[in-house]
N, C-alpha and C positions, 0 to 999 in steps of 0.2 A: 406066927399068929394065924389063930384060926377063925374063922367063923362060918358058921353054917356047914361045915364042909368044906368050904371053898378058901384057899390060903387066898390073903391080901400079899399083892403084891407090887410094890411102888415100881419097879422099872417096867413092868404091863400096862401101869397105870400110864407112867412117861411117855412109854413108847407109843400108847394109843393118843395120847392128848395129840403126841407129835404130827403122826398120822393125820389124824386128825385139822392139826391147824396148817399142814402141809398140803390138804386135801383143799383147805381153806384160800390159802396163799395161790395154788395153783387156781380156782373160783375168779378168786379177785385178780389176778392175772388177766385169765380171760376175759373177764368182764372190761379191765384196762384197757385190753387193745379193743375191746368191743366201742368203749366207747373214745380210745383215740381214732378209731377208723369212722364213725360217725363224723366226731370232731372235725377230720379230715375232710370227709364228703363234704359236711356242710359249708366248710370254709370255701372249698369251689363250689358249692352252689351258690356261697353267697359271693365270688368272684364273679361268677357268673350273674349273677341277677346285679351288680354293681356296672361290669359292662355293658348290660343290656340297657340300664336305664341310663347309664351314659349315653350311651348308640339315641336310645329314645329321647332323651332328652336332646342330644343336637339335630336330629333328625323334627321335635319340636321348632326347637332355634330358625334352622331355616323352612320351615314351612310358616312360620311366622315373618321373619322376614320377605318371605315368599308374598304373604297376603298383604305386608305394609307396600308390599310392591305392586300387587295389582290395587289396592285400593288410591294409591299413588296416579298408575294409570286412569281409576276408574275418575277421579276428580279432573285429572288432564281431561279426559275425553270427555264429561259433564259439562266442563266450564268451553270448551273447542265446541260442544254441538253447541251451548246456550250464544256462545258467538254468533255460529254459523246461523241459527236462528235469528236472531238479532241482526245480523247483516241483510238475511233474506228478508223481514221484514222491514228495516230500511229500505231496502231497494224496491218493494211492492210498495212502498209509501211515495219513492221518490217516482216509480214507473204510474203509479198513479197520478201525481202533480204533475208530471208532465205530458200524461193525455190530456189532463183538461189543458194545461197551458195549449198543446197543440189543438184542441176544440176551442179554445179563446183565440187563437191564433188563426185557425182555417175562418174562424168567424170571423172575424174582422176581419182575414183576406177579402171575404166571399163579400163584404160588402162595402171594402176600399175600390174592389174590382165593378160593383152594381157601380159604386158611384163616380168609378174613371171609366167609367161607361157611359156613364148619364152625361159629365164633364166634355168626355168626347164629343157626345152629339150636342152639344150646347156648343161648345167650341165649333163644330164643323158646320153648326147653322149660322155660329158668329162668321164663319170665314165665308161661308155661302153669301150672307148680307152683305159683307164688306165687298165678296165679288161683284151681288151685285148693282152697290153702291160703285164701284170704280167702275162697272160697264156703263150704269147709266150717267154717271160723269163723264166719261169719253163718250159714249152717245151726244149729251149734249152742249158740248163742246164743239 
């Protein structure tokens, strides 16, 4: 069979189709390992980015732990200074009460001591009289 010229010919036809879808086959090949070698990649990339955020994530874990611990301290030491404040001012309340008790005290010394002073010389003119009550008794006698 002719047309144009040009004989039709079915095994030309076969053999280019072949070609053809063999040219195809080899395409889709390459493009398969194109995209199992992505596939690849990304599965260790996403190995990778799965151990990273593990690593980050415990690396979170104890820095948080880390901070329950200093905020732990930070209440320890909070409530030890409000103590030691407490204590110190106790003790300036109690060193105060007991200056004035010692200014109550030296006061009253200063004027137990005026008035066994006074007592004294009362007493030593009582003994002076009585002396000189018994001289002039024995004088006249």
């Amino acid at each position: 069979m002719s047309r144009g010229g040009h004989m039709f010919s079915s095994s030309y036809v076969l053999s280019e189709r072949l070609k053809f879808l063999e040219a195809e086959v080899q395409q889709q090949r390459v493009q398969l390992r194109t995209i199992t070698s992505e596939r690849d990649s990304l599965q260790e990339d996403m190995l990778m980015i799965k151990a990273s955020k593990r690593q980050a994530d415990q690396g979170w874990q104890a820095e948080r732990q880390n901070a329950l611990a200093l905020e732990q301290q930070l209440s320890f030491f909070q409530s030890s200074t409000a103590k030691a404040i407490a204590d110190r001012d106790s003790a300036v309340y109690e060193a105060q009460s007991l200056k004035s008790q010692l200014a109550a005290a030296n006061s009253a010394l200063r004027e137990s001591q005026a008035m066994l002073g006074s007592v004294q010389q009362q007493c030593k003119e009582q003994q002076q009289q009585i002396s000189n009550t018994q001289q002039q008794l024995e004088s006249a006698r």
